[in-house]
Phi, psi and omega in degrees: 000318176291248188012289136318297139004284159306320168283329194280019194254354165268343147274300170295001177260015150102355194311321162340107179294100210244034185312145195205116193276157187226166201330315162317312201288327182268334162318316187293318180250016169263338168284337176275343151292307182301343179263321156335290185297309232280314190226045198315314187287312193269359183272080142349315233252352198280153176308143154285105149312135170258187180310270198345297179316332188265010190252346170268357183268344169243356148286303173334270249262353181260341182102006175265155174232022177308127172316146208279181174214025168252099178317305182330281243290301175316140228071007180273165195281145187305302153347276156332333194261353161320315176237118203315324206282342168296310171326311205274315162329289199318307189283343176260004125348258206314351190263330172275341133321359148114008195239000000 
């Protein structure tokens, strides 16, 4: 029964790692995207776009502006999200930060 207790009294006290990224976190993999496309050539090791990437880089770019249904995603630069291979940056930024 103390066992129990301890556990549910360490979920409710928030002890779970619940990370939620905030303005810093988009700021952050938005200049790392941007240096990504930026050097684009010379990066072996830079993110792949996928199909996704390249069928949300042409609605952006077409002007629908529906939210993404890709948590990564959120907070990219509008811009950015134009082009699949920023995207792939980007998101993989937020997957190494932890999101």
């Amino acid at each position: 029964m103390v066992g129990l207790f301890a556990a549910l009294l360490l979920v409710s006290s928030g002890a779970s790692p619940t990370s939620v990224p905030n303005a810093e976190n988009f700021a952050a993999c938005n200049a790392e995207a941007r240096d990504a496309v930026g050097t684009r050539g010379s990066d072996s090791a830079a993110a792949s776009p996928t199909m996704k990437d390249r069928q949300q880089a042409e609605r952006a770019r077409r002007g629908e502006t529906s939210r993404s249904e890709d948590p990564q995603l959120a907070g990219i630069d509008p811009e950015g999200a134009k082009d699949p291979a920023y995207q792939a940056a980007y998101r993989t930024c937020m997957r190494k930060s932890g999101f």
